[in-house]
C-alpha positions as CSV (number, residue, x, y, z in Angstrom):
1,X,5.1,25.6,-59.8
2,X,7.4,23.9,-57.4
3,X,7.7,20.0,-57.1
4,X,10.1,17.8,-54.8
5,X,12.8,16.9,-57.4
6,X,15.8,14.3,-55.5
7,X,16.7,13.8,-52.2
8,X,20.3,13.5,-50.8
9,X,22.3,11.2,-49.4
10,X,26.2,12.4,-48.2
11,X,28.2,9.9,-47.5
12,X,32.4,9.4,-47.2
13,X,32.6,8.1,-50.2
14,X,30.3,6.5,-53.2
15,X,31.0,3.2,-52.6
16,X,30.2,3.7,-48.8
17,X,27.0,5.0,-49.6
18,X,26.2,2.6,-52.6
19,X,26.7,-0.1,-50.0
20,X,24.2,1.9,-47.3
21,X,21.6,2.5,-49.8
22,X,21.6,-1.2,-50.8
23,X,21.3,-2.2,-46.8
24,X,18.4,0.0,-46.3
25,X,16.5,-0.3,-49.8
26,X,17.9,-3.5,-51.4
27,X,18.2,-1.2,-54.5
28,X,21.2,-0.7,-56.2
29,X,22.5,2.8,-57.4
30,X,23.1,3.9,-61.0
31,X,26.2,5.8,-62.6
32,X,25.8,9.6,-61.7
33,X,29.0,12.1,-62.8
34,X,30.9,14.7,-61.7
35,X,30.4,18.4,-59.9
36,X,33.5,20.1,-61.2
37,X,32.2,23.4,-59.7
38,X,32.1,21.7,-56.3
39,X,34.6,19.2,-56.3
40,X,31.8,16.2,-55.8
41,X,30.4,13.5,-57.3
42,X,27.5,11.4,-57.1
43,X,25.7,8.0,-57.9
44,X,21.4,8.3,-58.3
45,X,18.6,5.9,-57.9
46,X,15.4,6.4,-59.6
47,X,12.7,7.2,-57.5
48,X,10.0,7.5,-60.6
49,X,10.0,9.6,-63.5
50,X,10.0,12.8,-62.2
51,X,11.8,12.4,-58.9
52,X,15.2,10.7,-57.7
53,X,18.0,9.9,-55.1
54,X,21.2,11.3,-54.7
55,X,24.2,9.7,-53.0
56,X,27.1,12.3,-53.3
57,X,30.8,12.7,-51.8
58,X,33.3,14.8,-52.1
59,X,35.9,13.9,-54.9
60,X,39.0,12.7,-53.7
61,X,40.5,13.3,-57.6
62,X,39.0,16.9,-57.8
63,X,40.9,19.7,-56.7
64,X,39.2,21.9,-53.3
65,X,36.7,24.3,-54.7
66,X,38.0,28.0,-53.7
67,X,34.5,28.4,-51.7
68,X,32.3,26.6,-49.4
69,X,30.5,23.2,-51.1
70,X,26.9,22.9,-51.6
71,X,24.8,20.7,-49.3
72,X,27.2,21.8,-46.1
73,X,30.0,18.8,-47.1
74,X,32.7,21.1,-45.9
75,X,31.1,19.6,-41.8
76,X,30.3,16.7,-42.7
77,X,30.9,14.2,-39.9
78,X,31.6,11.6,-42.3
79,X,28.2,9.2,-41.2
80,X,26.2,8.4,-44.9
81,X,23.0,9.8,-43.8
82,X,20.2,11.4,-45.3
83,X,21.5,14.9,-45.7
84,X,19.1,17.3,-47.3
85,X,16.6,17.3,-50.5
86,X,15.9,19.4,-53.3
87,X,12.8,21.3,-54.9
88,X,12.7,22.3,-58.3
89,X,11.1,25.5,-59.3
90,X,9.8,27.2,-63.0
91,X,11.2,30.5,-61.7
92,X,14.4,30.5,-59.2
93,X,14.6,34.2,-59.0
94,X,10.8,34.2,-57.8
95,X,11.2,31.2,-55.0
96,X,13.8,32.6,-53.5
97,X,11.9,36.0,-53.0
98,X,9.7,33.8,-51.0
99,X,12.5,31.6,-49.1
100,X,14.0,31.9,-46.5
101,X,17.5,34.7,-46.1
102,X,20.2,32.5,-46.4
103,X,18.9,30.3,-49.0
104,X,21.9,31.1,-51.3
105,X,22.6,32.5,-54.6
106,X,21.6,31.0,-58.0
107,X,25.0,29.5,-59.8
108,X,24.7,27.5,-63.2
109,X,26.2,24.1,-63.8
110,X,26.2,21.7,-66.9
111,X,27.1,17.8,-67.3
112,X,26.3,16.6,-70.6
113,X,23.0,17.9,-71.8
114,X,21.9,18.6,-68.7
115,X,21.9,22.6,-67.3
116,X,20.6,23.7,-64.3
117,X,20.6,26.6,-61.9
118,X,20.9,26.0,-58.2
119,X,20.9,28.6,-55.6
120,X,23.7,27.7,-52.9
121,X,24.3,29.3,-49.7
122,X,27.3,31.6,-49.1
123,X,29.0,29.0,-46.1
124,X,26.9,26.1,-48.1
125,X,24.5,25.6,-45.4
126,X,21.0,26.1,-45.4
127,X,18.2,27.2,-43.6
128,X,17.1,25.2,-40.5
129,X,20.0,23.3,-40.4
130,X,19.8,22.3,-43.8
131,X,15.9,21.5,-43.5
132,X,14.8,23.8,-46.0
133,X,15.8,22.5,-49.4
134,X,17.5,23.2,-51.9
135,X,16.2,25.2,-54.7
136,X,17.0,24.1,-58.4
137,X,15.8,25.3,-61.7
138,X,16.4,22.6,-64.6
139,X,17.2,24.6,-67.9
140,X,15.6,22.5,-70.4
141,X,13.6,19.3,-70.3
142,X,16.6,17.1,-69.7
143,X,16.2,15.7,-65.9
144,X,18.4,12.8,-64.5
145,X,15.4,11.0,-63.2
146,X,13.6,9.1,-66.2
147,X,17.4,8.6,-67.5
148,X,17.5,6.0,-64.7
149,X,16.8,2.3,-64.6
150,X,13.8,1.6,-63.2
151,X,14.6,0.4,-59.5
152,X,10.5,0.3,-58.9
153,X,10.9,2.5,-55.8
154,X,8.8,5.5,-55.4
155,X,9.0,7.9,-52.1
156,X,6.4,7.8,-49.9
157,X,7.2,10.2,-47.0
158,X,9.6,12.8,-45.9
159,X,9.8,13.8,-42.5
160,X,11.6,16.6,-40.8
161,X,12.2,17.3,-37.2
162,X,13.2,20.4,-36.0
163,X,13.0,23.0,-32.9
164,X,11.2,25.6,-35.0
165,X,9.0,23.4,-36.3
166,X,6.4,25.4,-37.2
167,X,8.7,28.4,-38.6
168,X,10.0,25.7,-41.2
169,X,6.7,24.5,-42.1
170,X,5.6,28.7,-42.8
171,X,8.6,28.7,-44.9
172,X,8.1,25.3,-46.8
173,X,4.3,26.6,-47.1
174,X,5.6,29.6,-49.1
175,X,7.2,27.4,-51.6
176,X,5.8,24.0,-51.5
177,X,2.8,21.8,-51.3
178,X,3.6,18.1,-51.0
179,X,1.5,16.0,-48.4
180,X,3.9,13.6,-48.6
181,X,6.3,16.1,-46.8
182,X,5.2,16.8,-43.0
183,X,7.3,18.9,-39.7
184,X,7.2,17.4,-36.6
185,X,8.6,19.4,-33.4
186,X,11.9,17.7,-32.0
187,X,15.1,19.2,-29.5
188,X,17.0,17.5,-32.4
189,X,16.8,18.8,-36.0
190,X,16.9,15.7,-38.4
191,X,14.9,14.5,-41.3
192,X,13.8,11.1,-42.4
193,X,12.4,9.3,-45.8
194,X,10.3,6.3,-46.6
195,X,10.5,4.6,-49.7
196,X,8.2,2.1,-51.7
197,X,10.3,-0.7,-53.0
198,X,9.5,-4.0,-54.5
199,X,10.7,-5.2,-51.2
200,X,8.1,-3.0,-49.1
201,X,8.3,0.3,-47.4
202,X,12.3,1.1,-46.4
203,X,13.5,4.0,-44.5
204,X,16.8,6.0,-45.2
């Protein structure tokens, strides 16, 4: 069983993105923590019980990570922007069998209570230009999402763009069914979400 689990946000810094995601939602972003394994860290917003977004940065107080950081950060251009998203999975070993090459290698991390195993790509990009998610296994029933104050914001659509359009949506097909996450053909790859709020719909 595989279910969309947070989106994320890169950004400069977390105060640059805090202030982005409050332009284009209204909402405000909650406390997140540290990635000492990657040198980032991050600030969330709730998007329900089961599902949530992530602004993260690299951390100026951490020291470089002696390999490549997840989510491609080491080329960011430095413009907050919808980056990538993730997909949790009951079995990481088995959806990666079915992902694309390149999706990366499991690695564990902890903060807190919370464990997790996340597969992440040799040179920390992924598939399609970072289209294809990431892949995540939580280790326990701790999950960051109902943790969160509820912002009363809910996702509504992700849409990705991309030149191999209907390659990505074979791969996603293999590992994910979510109508709420549709392919559309473009020269440019990019992706785009829309967001319930207690203000209406909101894209990021």
């Amino acid at each position: 069983m595989s279910a969309l689990d947070h989106l994320v946000i890169a950004a400069p810094d977390l105060d640059t993105g805090a202030d982005w995601v409050l332009r284009q939602t209204g909402l405000g972003l909650a406390p997140g923590g540290e990635h000492p394994l990657m040198g980032t860290h991050n600030r969330l917003l709730s998007l329900g019980d089961a599902a949530y977004l992530e602004v993260i940065a690299i951390n100026p107080a951490a020291p470089a990570p002696g390999h490549p950081r997840w989510f491609d950060l080491d080329r960011f251009d430095g413009q907050t922007a919808l980056r990538t998203w993730v997909v949790r999975c009951d079995d990481l070993d088995a959806a990666l069998a079915r992902a694309p090459e390149g999706s990366g290698t499991p690695r564990d991390f902890a903060r807190g209570d919370l464990r997790w195993r996340m597969a992440v790509p040799e040179d920390g990009r992924l598939p399609f230009d970072n289209l294809f998610p990431a892949l995540i296994e939580w280790q326990s029933n701790a999950h960051p999402a109902p943790r969160l104050p509820d912002a009363g914001a809910h996702l509504r659509s992700l849409t990705l763009r991309h030149p191999q359009a209907d390659a990505l949506r074979g791969a996603l097909a293999a590992i994910l069914e979510d109508p709420r996450v549709t392919v559309e053909a473009a020269a440019v790859p990019g992706l785009s979400a829309v967001l319930d709020t207690p203000a209406g719909p909101r894209e990021v």
